[in-house]
C-alpha positions in Angstrom: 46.2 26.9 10.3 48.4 29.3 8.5 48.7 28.9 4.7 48.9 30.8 1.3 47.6 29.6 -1.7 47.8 31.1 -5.7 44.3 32.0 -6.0 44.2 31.0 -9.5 44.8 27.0 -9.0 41.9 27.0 -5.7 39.7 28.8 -7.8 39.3 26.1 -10.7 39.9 23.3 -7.8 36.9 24.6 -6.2 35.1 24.7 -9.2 35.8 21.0 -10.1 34.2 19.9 -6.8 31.1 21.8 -7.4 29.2 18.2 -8.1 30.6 16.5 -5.4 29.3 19.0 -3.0 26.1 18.2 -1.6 24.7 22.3 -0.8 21.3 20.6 -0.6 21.6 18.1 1.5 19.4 18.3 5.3 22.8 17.1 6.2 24.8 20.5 6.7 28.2 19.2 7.1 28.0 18.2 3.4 27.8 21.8 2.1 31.3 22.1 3.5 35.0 21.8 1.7 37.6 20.1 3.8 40.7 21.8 3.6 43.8 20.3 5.5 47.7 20.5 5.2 49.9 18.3 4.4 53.5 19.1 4.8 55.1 22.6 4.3 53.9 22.5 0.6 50.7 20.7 0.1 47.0 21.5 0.8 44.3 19.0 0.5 40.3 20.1 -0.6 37.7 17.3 0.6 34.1 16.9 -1.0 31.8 14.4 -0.5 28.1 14.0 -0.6 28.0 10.4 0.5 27.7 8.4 -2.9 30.8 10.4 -4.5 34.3 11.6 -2.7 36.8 13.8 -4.1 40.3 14.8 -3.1 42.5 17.4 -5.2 45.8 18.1 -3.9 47.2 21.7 -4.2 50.6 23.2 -4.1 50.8 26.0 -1.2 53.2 27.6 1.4 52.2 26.0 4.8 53.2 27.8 7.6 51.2 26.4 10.4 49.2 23.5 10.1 45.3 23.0 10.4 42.3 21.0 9.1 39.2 22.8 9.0 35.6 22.9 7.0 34.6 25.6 5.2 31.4 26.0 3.8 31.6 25.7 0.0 29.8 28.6 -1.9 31.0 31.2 0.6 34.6 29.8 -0.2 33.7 29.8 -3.5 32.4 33.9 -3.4 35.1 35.0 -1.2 38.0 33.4 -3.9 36.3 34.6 -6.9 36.2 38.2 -5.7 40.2 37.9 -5.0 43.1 37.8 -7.1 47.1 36.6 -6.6 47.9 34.7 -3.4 45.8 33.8 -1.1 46.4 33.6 2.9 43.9 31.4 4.8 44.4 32.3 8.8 42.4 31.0 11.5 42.4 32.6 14.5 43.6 29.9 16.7 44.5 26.1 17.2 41.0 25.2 18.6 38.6 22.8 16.7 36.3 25.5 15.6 37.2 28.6 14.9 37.4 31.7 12.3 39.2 31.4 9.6 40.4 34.5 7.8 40.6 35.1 3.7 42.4 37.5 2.3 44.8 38.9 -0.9 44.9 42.2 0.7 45.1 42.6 4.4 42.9 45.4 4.3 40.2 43.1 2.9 39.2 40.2 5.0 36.5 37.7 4.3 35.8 35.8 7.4 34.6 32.6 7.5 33.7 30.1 10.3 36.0 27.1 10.4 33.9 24.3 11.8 36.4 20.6 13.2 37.2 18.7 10.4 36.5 15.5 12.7 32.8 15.5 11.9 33.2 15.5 8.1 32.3 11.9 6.7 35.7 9.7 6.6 36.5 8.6 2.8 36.4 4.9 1.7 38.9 2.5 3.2 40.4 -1.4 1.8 41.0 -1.3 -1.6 42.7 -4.2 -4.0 45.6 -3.7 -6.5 44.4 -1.4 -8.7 44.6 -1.0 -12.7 45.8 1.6 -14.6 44.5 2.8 -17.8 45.3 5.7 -20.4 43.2 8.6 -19.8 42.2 9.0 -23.8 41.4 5.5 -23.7 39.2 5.1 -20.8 37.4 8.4 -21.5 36.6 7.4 -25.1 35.3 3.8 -24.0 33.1 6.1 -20.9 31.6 8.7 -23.7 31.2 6.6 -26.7 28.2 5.0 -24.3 27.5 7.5 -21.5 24.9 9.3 -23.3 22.3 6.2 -23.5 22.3 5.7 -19.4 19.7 5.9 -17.4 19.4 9.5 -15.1 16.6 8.1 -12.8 18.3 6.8 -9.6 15.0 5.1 -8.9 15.8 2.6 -11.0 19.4 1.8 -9.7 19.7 -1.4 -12.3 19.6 1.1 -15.3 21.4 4.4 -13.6 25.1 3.7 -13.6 27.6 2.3 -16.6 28.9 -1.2 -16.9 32.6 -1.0 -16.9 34.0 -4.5 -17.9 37.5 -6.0 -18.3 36.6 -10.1 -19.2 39.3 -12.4 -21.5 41.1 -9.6 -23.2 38.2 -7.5 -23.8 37.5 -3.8 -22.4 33.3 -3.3 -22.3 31.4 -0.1 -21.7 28.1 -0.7 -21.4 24.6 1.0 -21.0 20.8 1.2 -21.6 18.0 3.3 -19.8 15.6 0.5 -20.7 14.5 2.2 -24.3 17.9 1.6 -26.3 20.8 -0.1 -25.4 24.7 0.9 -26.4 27.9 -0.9 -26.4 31.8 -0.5 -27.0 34.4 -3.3 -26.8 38.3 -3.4 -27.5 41.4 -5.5 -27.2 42.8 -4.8 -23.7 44.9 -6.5 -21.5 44.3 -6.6 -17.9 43.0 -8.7 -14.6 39.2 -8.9 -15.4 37.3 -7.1 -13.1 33.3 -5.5 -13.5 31.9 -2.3 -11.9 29.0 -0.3 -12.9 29.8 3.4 -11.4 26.4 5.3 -11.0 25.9 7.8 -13.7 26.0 11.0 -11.7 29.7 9.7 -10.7 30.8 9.0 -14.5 29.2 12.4 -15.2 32.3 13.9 -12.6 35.0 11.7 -13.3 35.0 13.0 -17.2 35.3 16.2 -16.0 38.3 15.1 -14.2 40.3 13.3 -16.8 41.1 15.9 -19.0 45.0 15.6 -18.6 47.0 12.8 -21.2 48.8 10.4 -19.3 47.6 7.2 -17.1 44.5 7.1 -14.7 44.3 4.7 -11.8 41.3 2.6 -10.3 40.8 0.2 -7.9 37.9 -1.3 -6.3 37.0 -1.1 -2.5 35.0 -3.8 0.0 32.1 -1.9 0.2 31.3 -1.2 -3.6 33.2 1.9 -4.0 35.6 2.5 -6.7 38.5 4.5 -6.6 39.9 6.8 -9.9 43.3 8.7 -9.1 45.3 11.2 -11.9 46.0 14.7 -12.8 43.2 17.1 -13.9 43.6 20.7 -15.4 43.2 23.6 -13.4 44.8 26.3 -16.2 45.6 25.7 -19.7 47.3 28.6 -20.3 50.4 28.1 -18.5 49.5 24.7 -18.3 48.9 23.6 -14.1 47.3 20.3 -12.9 46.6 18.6 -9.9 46.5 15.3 -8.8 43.5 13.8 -7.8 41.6 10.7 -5.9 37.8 10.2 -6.7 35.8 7.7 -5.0 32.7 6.6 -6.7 30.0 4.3 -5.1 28.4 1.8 -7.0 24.9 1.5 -8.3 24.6 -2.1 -5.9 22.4 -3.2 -8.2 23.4 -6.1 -11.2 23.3 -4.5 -14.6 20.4 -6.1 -17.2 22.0 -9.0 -18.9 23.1 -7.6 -22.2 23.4 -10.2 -24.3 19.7 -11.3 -23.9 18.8 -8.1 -25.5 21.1 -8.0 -28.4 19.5 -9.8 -30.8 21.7 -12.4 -32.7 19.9 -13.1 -36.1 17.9 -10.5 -38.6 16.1 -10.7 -41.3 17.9 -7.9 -43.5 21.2 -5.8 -42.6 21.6 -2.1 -45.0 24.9 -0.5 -44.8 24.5 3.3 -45.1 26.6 6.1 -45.2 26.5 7.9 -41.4 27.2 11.4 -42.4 23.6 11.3 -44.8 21.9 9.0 -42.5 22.9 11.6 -39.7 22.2 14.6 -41.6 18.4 13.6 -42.5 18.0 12.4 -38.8 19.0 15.9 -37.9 16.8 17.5 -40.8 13.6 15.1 -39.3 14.4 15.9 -35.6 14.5 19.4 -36.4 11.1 19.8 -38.3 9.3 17.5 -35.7 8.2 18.4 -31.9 10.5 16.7 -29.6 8.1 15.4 -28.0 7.1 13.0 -30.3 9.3 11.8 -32.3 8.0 8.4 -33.6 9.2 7.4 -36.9 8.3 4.9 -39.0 11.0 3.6 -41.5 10.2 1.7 -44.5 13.4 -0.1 -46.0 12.2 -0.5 -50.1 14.4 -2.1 -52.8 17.3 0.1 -51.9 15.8 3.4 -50.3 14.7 4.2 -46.8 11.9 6.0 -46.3 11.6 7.9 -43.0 8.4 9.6 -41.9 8.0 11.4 -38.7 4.1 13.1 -38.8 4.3 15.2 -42.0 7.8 15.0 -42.4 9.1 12.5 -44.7 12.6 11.5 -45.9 14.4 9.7 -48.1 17.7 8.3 -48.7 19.8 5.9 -51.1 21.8 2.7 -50.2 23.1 0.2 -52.7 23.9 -3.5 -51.1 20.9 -4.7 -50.3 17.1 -4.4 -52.4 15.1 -6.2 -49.8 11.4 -4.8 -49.0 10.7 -4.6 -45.6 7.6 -4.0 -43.2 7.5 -0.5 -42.0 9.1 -0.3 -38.5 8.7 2.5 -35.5 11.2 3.8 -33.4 12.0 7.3 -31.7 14.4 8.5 -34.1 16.1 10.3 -31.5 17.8 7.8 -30.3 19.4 7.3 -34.1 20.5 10.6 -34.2 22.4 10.6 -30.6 23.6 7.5 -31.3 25.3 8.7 -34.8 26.0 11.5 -33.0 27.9 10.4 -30.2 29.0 6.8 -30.8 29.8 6.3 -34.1 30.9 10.3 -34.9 34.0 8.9 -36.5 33.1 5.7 -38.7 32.1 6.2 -42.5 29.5 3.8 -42.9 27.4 1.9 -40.5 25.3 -1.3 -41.2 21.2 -1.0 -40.1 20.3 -4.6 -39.1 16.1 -5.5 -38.6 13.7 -7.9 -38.4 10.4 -8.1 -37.6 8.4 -4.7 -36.7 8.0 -5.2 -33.1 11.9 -6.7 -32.7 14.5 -4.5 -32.2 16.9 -2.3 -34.6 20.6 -3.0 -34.0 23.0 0.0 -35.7 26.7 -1.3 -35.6 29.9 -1.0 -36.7 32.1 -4.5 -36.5 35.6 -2.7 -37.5 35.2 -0.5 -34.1 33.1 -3.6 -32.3 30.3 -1.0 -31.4 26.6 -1.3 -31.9 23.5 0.1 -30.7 20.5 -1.7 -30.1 16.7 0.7 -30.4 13.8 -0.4 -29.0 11.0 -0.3 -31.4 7.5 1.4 -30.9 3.6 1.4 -32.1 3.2 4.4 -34.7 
């Protein structure tokens, strides 16, 4: 393999697969980046760490060609210290052998280029895929993303439900203590996968360039995301990209049993003050314990976290309420994250032990909190 590369697209490239690759793993081939030719112009970068795959495509000048694995964070050191193009040289055709990095051929970084053979094969048989505008799809992904489960021991809860289902785009999740959700008008052949989080986590980072993002699903659970992502702003240079993405394999909590479909009182409230005294609360009050107890009173809501207490004016509704207890955390990501651009949102409650649904019907978003004992 005989190639030369601008160091400053296979530095970010590198960068972007830095989650993919597994440098932990008992399985050693996994700290390794594939890099192969393609043509007298392309090079392809490999990661995978079994539940997530990732392919960028680079431009280069191929002069012999080669596929070889390189281990990732000495590939990483070795480009960060070099500037300009890059040659890549191994030192013959076998299946193993040592590859040579350089800017300046006074300077070598040698590396040991182990057969690309052994390196886990990516996902095979996919359907007809969809395709989606980036803006779109990433909006629907982070208006929910933060409310999803991290703990991969609980596979039902660790990944986002994804939903196209008679005209209607879903993003879904809970991690068992609140529960959010965002729907719009879309047209497209229904279809349901629930990506694990740690996947969703990499494929925003990767759709980061306007334009259209494909996906497809596989046989065996695996999705498949392909588009352009940014390597430099500044002149601008992308890259195309294919990311494949295993499934949770486990069905996501039925949703609509949770949401509650009747209350005894619903307040509409401005979001920026209702935000602003959540942050002024959260802020005052260990983080650790951040049980509040809201008291909705002829008109004012009274909010009381320990010895911090709040209070705060709405006007459409003067019904008195039992005091209820939730983790007003969750209120303030939710406000923060999923309705950021809405100017009023409507509180809906009923009982103290039932839950708190926050929505806005003109974006079809809502958010339903778990209450808790104070």
């Amino acid at each position: 393999m005989r190639l030369v590369i601008d160091q400053k697209q296979l530095k970010p490239a590198l960068a972007k697969m830095k989650s993919v690759v597994d440098t932990k793993s008992y399985n050693a081939i996994l700290h390794n980046v594939k890099m192969t030719t393609k043509g007298k112009t392309q090079v392809v970068l490999t990661a995978n760490d079994l539940d997530r795959s990732l392919e960028i495509t680079l431009g280069a000048d191929v002069t012999e060609k080669g596929s070889y694995l390189l281990d990732y964070k000495k590939l990483c050191k070795a480009i960060a210290a070099m500037k300009g193009d890059v040659s890549l040289e191994s030192a013959d055709d076998s299946l193993a052998s040592e590859i040579s990095v350089f800017s300046n051929p006074k300077r070598r970084v040698k590396l040991l280029g182990l057969a690309s053979d052994e390196f886990p094969a990516l996902p095979a048989g996919f359907k007809t895929g969809h395709a989606f505008d980036t803006s779109m799809l990433t909006g629907m992904i982070n208006s929910v993303a933060y409310a999803q489960s991290a703990d991969e021991t609980r596979p039902h809860i660790n990944g986002l439900l994804i939903e196209q289902k008679n005209n209607r785009f879903l993003t879904c999740s809970t991690d068992g203590h609140r529960l959010a959700q965002k729907i719009m008008k879309h047209k497209c052949p229904d279809f349901t996968i629930v990506p694990k989080s740690s996947s969703i986590s990499t494929l925003l980072k990767l759709l980061d360039v306007p334009g259209d993002v494909g996906m497809s699903q596989g046989s065996a659970g695996v999705v498949r995301f392909s588009g352009s992502t940014m390597l430099l702003k500044k002149p601008a240079q992308t890259a195309k990209f294919v990311f494949y993405a295993r499934e949770t394999g486990s069905e996501f909590p039925p949703k609509d049993q949770i949401i509650p479909k009747k209350f005894d009182a619903c307040f509409n409230m401005d979001r920026a003050e209702l935000k602003k005294n959540s942050d002024w609360i959260c802020k005052l009050t260990d983080k650790n314990s951040l049980g509040t107890t809201l008291k909705f009173d002829a008109g004012t809501l009274n909010m009381t976290s320990n010895d911090v207490e709040c209070d705060m004016s709405y006007s459409d509704n003067d019904a008195i309420l039992e005091p209820i207890g939730v983790n007003l955390g969750y209120i303030q990501e939710c406000l923060a994250h999923q309705f950021k651009s809405c100017d009023n949102i409507e509180v809906c409650v009923s009982a103290p032990l039932d839950p708190i649904v926050i929505r806005n019907e003109e974006q079809d978003s809502l958010v339903v909190v778990m209450p808790m004992r104070i």
